[in-house]
C-alpha positions as CSV (number, residue, x, y, z in Angstrom):
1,X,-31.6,-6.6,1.4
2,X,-33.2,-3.5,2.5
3,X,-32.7,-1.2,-0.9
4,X,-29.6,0.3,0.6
5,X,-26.4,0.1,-1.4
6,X,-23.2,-0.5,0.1
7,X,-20.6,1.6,-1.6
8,X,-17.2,0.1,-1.4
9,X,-13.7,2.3,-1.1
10,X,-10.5,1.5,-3.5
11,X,-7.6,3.2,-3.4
12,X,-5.2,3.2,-7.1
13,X,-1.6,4.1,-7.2
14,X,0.4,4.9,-10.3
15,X,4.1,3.6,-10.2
16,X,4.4,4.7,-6.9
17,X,8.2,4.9,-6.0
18,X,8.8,3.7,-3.3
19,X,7.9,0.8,-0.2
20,X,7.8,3.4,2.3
21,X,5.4,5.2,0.3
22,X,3.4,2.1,-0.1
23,X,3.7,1.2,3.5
24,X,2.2,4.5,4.2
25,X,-0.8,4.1,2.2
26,X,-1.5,1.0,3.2
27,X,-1.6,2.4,6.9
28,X,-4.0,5.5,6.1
29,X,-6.5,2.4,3.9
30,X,-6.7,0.6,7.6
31,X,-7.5,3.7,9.7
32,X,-10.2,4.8,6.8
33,X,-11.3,1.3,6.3
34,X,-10.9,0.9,2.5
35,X,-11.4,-2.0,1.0
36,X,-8.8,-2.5,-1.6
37,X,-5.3,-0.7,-2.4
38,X,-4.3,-1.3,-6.3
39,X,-0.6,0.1,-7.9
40,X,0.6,-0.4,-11.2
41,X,4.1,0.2,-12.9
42,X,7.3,-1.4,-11.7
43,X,9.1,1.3,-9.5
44,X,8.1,-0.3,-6.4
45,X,8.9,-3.8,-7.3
46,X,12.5,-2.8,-8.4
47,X,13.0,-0.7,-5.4
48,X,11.4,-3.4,-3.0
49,X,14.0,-5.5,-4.2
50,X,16.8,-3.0,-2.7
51,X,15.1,-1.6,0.7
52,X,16.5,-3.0,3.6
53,X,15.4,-3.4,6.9
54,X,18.9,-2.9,9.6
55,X,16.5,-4.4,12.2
56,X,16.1,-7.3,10.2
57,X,19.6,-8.0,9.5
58,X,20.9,-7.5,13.2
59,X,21.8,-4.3,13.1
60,X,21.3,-1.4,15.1
């Protein structure tokens, strides 16, 4: 190596509420090129179990 660092670029959510806002997040963390995206808590899992997606079902 050449004695340069390479910093690296995490992102951490707390309980975030919902997939949408995850989704979202995960979207911005591409465009900015992080490296990781972390959450915690269990708002998203419970409401990850409800979302639905119309398109999905056949629906329009």
């Amino acid at each position: 190596m050449n004695g340069k660092t390479q910093s690296k670029v995490s992102l951490g959510l707390i309980n975030p509420k919902t997939p949408e806002n995850i989704g979202a997040v995960m979207r911005a963390a591409g465009c900015f090129q992080a490296d990781a995206v972390f959450y915690t808590g269990e708002r998203y899992d419970r409401a990850a179990r409800f979302n639905t997606d119309e398109h999905a079902l056949g629906s329009e």
